[in-house]
Structure formats: C-alpha cells, structure tokens
Legacy VTK file of the C-alpha trace (Angstrom):
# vtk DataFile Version 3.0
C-alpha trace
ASCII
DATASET POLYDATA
POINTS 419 float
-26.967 -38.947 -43.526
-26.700 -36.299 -41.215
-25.460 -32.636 -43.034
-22.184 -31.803 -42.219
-21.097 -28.114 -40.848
-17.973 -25.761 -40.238
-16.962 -23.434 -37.874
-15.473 -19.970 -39.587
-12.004 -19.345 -37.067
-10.126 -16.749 -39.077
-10.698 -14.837 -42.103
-7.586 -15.932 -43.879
-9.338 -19.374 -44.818
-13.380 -19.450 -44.871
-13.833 -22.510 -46.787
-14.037 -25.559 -43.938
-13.399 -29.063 -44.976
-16.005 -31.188 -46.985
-17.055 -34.876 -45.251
-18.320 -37.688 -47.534
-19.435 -40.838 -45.738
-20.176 -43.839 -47.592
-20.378 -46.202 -44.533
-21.903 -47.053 -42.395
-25.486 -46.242 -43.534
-27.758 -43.921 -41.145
-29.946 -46.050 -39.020
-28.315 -49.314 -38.973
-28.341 -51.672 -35.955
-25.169 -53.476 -34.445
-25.012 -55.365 -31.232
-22.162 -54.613 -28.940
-18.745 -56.153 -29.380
-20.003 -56.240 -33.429
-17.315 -53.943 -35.685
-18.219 -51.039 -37.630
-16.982 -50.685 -40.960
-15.599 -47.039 -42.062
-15.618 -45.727 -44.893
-14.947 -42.233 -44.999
-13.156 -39.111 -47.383
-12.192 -35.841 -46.479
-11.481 -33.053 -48.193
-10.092 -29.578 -47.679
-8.926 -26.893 -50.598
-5.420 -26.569 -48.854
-4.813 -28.892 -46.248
-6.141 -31.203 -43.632
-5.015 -30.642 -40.099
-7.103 -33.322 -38.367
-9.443 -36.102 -39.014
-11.462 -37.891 -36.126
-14.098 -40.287 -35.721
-15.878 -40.804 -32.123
-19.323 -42.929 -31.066
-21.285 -40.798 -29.355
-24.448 -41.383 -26.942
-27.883 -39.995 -26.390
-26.473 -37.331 -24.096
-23.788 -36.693 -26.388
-20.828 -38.249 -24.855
-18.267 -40.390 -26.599
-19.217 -44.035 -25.680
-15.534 -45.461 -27.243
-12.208 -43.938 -27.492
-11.951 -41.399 -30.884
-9.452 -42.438 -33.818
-7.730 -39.065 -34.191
-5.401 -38.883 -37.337
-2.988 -35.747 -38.524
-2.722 -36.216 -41.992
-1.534 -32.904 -43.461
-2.782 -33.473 -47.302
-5.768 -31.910 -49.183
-7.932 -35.431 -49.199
-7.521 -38.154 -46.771
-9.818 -42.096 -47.182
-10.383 -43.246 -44.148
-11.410 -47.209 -44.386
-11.139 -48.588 -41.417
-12.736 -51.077 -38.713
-14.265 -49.519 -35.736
-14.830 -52.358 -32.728
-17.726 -51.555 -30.312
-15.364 -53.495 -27.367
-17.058 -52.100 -24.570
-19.433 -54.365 -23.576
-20.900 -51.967 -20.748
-22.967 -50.404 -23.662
-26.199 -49.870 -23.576
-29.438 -50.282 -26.003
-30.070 -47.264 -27.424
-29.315 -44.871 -30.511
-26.135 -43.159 -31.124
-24.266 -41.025 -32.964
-20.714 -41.596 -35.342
-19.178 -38.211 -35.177
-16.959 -37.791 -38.384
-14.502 -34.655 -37.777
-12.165 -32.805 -40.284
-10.454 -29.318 -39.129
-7.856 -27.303 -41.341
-6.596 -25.446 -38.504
-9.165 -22.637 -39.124
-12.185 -24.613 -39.728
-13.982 -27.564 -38.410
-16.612 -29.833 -40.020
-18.854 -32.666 -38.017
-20.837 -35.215 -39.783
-22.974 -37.231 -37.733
-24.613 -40.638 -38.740
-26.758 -41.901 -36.420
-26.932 -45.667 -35.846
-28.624 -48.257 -33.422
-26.878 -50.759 -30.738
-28.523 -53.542 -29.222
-26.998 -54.472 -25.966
-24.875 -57.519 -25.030
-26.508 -59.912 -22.348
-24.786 -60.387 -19.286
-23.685 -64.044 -19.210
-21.603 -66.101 -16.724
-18.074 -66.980 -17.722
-16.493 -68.987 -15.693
-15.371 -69.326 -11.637
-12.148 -67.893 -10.691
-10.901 -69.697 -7.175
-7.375 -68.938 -5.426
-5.492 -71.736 -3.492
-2.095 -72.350 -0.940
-0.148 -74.980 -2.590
2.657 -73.598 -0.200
2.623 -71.827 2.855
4.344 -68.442 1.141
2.750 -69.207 -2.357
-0.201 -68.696 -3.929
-2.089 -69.738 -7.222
-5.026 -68.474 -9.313
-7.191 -70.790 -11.386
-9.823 -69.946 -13.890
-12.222 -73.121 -15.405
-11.395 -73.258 -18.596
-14.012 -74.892 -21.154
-12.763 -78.501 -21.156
-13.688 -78.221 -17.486
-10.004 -78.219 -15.993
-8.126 -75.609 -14.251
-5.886 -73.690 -15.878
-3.475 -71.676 -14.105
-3.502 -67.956 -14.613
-0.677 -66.527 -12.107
1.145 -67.225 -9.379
2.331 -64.980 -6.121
4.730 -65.435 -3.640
3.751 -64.517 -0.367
1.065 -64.308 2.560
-2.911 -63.553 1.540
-5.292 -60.679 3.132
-7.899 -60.904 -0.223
-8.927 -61.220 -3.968
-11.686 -59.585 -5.999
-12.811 -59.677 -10.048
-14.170 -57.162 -11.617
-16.093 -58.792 -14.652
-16.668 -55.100 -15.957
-13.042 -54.549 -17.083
-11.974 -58.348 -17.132
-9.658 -57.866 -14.065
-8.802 -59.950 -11.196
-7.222 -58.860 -7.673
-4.851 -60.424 -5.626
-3.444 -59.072 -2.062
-1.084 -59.979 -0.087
-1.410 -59.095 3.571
2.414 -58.275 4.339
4.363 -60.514 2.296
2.979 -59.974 -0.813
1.754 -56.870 -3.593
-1.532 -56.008 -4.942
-1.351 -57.388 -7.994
-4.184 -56.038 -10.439
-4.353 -59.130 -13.893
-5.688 -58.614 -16.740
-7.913 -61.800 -17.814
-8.586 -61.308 -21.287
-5.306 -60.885 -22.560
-3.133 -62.378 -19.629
-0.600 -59.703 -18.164
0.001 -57.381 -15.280
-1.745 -54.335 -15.252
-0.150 -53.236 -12.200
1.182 -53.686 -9.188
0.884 -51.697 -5.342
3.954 -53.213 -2.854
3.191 -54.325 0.706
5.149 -52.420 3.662
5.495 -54.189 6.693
3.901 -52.170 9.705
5.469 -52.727 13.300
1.978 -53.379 14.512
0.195 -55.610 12.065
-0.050 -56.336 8.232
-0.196 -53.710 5.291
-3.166 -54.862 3.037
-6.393 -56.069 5.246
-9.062 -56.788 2.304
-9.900 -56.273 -1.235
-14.022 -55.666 -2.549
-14.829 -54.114 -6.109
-17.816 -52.454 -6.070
-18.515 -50.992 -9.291
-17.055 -48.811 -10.884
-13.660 -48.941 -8.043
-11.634 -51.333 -6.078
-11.758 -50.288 -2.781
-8.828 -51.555 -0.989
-8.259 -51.662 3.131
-5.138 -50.608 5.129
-3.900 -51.807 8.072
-2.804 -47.227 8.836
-6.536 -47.061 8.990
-7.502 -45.637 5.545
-9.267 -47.033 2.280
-8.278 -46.229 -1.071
-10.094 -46.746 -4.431
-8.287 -47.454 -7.490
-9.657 -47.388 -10.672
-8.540 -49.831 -13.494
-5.586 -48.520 -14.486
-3.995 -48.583 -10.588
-4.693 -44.774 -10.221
-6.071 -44.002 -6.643
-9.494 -41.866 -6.984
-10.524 -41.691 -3.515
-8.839 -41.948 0.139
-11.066 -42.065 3.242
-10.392 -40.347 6.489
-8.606 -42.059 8.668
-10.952 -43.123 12.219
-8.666 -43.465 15.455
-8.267 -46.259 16.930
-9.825 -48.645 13.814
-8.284 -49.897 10.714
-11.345 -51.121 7.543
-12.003 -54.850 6.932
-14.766 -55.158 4.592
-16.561 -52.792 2.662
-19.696 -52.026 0.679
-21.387 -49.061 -0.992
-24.961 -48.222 -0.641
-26.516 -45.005 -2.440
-23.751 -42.507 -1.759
-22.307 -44.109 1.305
-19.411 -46.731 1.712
-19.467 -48.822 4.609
-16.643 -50.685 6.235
-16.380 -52.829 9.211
-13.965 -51.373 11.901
-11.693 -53.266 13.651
-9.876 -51.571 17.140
-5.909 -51.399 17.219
-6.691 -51.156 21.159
-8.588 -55.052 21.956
-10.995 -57.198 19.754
-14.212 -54.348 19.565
-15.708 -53.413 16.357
-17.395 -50.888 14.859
-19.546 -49.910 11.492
-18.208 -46.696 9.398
-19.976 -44.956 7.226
-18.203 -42.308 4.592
-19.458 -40.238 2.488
-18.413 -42.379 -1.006
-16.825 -39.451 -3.495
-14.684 -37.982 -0.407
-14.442 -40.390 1.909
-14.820 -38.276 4.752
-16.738 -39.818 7.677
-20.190 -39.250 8.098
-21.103 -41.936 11.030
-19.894 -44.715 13.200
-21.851 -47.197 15.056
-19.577 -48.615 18.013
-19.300 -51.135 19.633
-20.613 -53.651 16.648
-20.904 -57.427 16.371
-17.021 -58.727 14.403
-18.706 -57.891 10.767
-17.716 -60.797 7.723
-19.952 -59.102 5.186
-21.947 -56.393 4.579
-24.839 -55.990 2.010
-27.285 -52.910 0.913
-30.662 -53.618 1.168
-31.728 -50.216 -0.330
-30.086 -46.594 -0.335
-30.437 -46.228 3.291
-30.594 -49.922 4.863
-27.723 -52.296 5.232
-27.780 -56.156 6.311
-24.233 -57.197 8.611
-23.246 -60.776 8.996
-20.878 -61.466 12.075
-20.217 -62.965 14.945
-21.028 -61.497 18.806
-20.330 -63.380 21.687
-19.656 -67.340 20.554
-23.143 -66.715 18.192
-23.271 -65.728 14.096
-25.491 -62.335 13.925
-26.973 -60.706 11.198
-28.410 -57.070 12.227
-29.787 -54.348 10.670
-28.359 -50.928 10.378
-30.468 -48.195 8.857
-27.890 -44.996 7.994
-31.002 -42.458 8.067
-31.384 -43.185 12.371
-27.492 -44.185 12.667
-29.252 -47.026 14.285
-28.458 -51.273 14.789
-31.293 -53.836 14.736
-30.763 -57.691 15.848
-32.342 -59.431 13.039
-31.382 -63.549 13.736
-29.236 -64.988 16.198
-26.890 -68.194 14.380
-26.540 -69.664 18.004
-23.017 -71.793 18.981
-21.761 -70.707 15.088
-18.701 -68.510 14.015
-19.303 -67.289 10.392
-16.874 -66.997 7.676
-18.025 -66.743 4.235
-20.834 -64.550 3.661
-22.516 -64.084 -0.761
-25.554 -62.943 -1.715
-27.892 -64.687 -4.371
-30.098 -60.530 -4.214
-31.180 -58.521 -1.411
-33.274 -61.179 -0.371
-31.382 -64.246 -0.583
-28.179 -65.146 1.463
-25.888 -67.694 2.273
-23.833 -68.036 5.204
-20.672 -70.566 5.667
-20.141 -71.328 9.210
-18.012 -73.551 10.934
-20.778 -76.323 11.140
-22.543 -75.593 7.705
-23.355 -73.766 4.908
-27.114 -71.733 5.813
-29.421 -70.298 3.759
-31.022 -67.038 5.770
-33.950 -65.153 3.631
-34.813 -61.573 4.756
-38.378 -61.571 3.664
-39.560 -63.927 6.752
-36.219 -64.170 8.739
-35.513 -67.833 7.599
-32.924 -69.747 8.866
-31.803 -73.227 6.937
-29.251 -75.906 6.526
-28.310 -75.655 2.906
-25.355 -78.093 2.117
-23.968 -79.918 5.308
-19.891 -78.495 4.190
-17.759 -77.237 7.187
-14.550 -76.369 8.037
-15.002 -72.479 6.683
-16.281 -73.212 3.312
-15.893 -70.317 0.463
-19.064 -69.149 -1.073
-20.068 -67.423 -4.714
-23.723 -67.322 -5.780
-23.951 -67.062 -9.394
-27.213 -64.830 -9.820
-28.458 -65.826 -13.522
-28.647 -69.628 -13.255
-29.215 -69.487 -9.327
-26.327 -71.799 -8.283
-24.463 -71.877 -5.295
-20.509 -72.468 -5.461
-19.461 -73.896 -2.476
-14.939 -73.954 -1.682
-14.356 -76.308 0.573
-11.275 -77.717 0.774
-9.571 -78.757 -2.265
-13.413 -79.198 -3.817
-15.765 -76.616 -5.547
-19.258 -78.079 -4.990
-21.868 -76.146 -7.194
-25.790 -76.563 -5.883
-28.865 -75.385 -7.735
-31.061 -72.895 -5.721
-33.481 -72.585 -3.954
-33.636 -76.834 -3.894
-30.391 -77.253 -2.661
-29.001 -80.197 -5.387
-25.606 -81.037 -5.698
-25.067 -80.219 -9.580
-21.156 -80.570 -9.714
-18.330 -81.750 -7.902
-14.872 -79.944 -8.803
-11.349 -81.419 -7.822
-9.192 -78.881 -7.485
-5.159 -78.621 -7.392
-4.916 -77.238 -3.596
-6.661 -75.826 -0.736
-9.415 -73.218 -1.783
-8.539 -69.667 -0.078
-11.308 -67.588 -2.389
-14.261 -68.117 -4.893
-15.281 -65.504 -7.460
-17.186 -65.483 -10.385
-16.704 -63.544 -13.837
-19.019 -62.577 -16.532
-19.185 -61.168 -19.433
-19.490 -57.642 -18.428
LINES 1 420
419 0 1 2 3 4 5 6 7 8 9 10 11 12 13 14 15 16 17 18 19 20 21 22 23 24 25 26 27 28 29 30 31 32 33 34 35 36 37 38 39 40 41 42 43 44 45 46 47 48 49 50 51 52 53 54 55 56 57 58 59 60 61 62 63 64 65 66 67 68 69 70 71 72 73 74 75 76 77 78 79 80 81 82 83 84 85 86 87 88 89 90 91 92 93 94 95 96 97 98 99 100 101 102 103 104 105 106 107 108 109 110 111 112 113 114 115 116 117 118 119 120 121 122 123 124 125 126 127 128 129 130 131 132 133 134 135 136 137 138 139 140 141 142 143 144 145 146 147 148 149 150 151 152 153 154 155 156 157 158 159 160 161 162 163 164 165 166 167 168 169 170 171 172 173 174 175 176 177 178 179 180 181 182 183 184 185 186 187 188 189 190 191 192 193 194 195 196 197 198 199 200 201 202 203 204 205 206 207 208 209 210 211 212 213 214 215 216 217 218 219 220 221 222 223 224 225 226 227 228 229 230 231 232 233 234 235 236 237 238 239 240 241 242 243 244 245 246 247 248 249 250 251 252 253 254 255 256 257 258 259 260 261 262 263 264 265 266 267 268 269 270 271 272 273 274 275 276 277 278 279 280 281 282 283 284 285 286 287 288 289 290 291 292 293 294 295 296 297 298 299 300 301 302 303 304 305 306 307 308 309 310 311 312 313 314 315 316 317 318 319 320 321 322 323 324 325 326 327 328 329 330 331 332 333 334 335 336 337 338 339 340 341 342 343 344 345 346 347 348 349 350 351 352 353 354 355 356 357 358 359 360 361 362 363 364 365 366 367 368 369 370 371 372 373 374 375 376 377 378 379 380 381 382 383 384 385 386 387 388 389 390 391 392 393 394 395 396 397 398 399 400 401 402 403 404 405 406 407 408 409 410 411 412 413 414 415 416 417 418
C-alpha cells in the first residue's frame, strides 16, 4: 500500500487527514467491466471536507469518472463498489487514488492495481428498413436470432452510423426527419438535432463515425462533429459551390467527397481534422460512394465516372489522383472494407471483391439491385442487404453461411461490438 501524504494550506490547521485502505489489495489484477470492491476510512481531527476516489493511468490521468463525497464529520467508511464500465481500457497498471481534504489539507493514497483488457468481440448486426414511404425502423438481431425492433422515425432518410465505442446508433433524416443519436445498451434517446428544410435541397446529406466523433454532412456546405453527448466539437469551412457527402479521416486529415450546387461535378476535400479548415481540393473527381485510408497520407475512392465504377488513388502529400481499376458498364453503391487491403463493392450487377495488393477484380456473391454491405473484420464475414434479406458469406471463399428474413426493405447495414 502506497504511503499516504498532505499538503500544509494554512497554519490554523497542520494536521491533514489520515487514509486507511483495507481494499482492494496493492497489485491485484481485474479485467475490464469486473467491479472493484472499496473499502476505505478516513479520518481527520476536526472535520472532513471531501473524500474522493479516482482510477488513474500510467500517465496519470483518471481512466473512470471520480466518486466525490462531502461528508462534513471527523471519520467517514467508505464501502462501496467501483465498476470498471469502460470497456475502451487498456492492459496495463494503474493507480486507485484515495483523497481526503479538510479544507486546509489534502491527503492521497494510491494503490496500485493491474487490468487486463476486454477483447473486442462482435455483437450483433444493426440494419434499418422503409416499411412506409415516410417511416422508418431500426432492428438489432437479438440472440434467439429474430429482429427486435429498437426505434422507429417518421420521415425521409439521408444516413445511419453505430458507434460500438459508446453503444450508440445514428439515424438521419434528410429533410423530413431529425438526427436522432440512441442509446443501445439501455434503450433511450440521447439526443436529438432537427432537420430545416433548405429552398435548394435537403438539410442532413450523410452520417460516418469515425472514432472518437460523428461527423455529420450539411446540405449549407459544412460538416460538424458531435461527440456523444450531441455537443458539436468541430465545424469545417464551408467550400463554395460544394456541399460534403461522405467522409473519412486519415492521420490528421478528414476527407469528404464534394458534390457541386452548380451541375453533377465532384470534387475531393481535404481539412485539416481539429479545425476543419481546408487544406486541399482535388476537382473535378469521379461521383465518390466511399472513401478509405490506406496509410496517413494515401486514400483509396470508390465511385462512379462516366457510366463506369472507379476506384483511384489520391495521395494528400502530391494533392494528386491515380486511376487504379476501371468497374466497366457498373454504377456502385455500397462500398465496406474487410482492412486496407480487402474491399467489397455492391454494384448494380453484383457484389465484387477488389484487393489492392495486385489490383484484383472478382464476382463475390451474384446479389443486385444496390445491395448493402458490412464486413465483420474478426470472423471475416461478409453481410450482404439486399432486399428484405441479410445474406452473411464467409471470406475470402465466398460461402453463403446465413440467410436472414427480414421485416422490410433493407436501407443500411452496420455492425456493433463490444467496444
């Protein structure tokens, strides 16, 4: 057990509070999402102004929220249970930071203890569908292997995202319907952004979270991150005469595909990610459905130019496009990656499989009519939306593992994990 000290603050008391821990003991292990049980006293000769108890990291920064407590007597027991909920947590050693003060004096007792970290596992597939033209409804797979409903909207669609980190799922209306942030784990609202309608087109255009943000297009040309609570943490510059489809961050970049307010050209933006100003645009630029970091300076697009799918190149360091494979007589739709090597492409006459390494090109499942896609990276499947089905194949051999009914036409596919 780490000794406990105190901090002289005015000569009229010198005597700090006293900390006694009886649990945990030093060095113990835990795994994360395990409980710690307290057991703590403390003591002061005339009174106790403050009591806290915080997990700290290596680099000495809490790692969970403290338990602060005013208790204003002599000698306070503190016996409670302390959860290690985030599952972000790393392996490593850290330190319980026990904390008395008697408004002149403070006292820290540190016990160090161990956590093992929680393995990232998939959950379960998250898919939104149109029962009605103005309505629409989110389903999660519950255990027993049917869908159970976890909200409904009213209104039009522009996107959804999860965001497995803080158990939170995203749904957008373009128009006619909010942002809607929903809390999985516990089932509520988190909170809520309203759709305007513009004179010239729709109010939301797309949703991506790309950890640690959701990073949310407007039709007025801008693109605003929220964090989990709904509070906006960054808003880009604004690039005349484009509004941002999709997005994607690489190194300290975001990237967005630019559509023109003018006629049908495109363009690729690049801001700088913690102030959003604009560092670089590449015009004109195929009609970009994804986009996907290769490394800090290279990104892959996936489009469409001239009646063909594209995928190009774009390395940030040169400002500079590359043709990479030509999909020819295609129009692609749904665009996930497996890793930066891997990708699979939904067009309007398939489902391909395109590998960077040697600049592959295959049929992987014969599904049309602008199939949804979700590769789930730990057991290498494929989810394939397509219609009112979700097909799941095993990769890279392309079997058909699983064929899900589902209630209505599939709009979106995303997968959550545990983390």
């Amino acid at each position: 057990m780490a000794a406990g000290f105190g901090d002289c603050k005015r000569d009229g008391d010198q005597e700090p509070p006293v900390i006694t821990v009886s649990a945990p003991n030093e060095g113990r292990i835990y795994q994360v999402t395990d409980i710690i049980h307290i057991s703590a006293i403390f003591r002061d000769n005339e009174r106790l102004t403050s009591v806290k108890l915080t997990l700290m990291d290596a680099e000495n920064r809490p790692a969970l929220p403290s338990v602060s407590l005013e208790p204003s007597t002599k000698q306070y027991t503190l016996t409670s249970d302390y959860p290690i909920d985030n599952p972000e947590l790393k392996s490593g050693l850290y330190e319980l930071d026990f904390q008395a003060s008697d408004g002149f004096n403070t006292t820290n007792v540190f016990v160090k203890i161990s956590l093992v970290e929680l393995p990232r596992v998939f959950s379960y597939p998250v898919i939104v569908t149109r029962p009605q033209p103005a309505k629409l409804n989110v389903f999660r797979l519950s255990e027993s292997g049917d869908w159970a409903k976890i909200f409904s909207q009213q209104g039009d669609y522009a996107g959804s995202a999860v965001n497995s980190h803080y158990q939170q799922f995203y749904l957008s209306g373009a128009s006619d319907g909010n942002l809607t942030a929903w809390n999985l784990k516990d089932n509520f609202v988190i909170w809520s952004k309203a759709a305007e309608q513009l004179p010239d087109g729709q109010w939301f255009e797309s949703l991506s979270y790309l950890d640690p943000l959701l990073y949310v297009s407007y039709h007025d040309g801008s693109i605003k991150a929220f964090d989990k609570t709904g509070t906006t943490a960054i808003t880009s510059e604004i690039v005349t005469p484009y509004f941002p489809v999709k997005t994607s961050l690489s190194g300290n970049y975001l990237a967005a595909a630019l559509h023109s307010t003018h006629d049908q050209g495109w363009a690729l933006g690049i801001y700088y990610s913690q102030s959003g100003k604009l560092k670089a645009i590449q015009s004109p630029a195929p009609e970009i459905m994804g986009i996907y970091p290769l490394d800090t300076y290279r990104l892959l697009t996936f489009g469409n130019l001239w009646g063909n799918g594209s995928v190009n190149l774009y390395d940030l360091r040169y400002d500079q496009f590359t043709d990479v494979k030509l999909i020819p007589g295609d129009t692609l739709f749904s665009i996930s990656a497996m890793d930066t090597d891997n990708y699979f492409i939904s067009g309007l006459h398939g489902v391909y499989w395109f590998r960077y390494s040697d600049n592959s090109l295959v049929e992987f499942a014969a599904c049309s009519g602008k199939a949804r896609l979700a590769c789930e990276d730990l057991n290498r499947e494929v989810f394939i939306g397509a219609g009112k089905k979700l097909l799941v194949y095993s990769f890279p051999d392309g079997i058909l593992q699983q064929i899900l009914n589902v209630p209505d036409s599939i709009l979106d596919v995303h997968l959550l994990y545990n983390k």
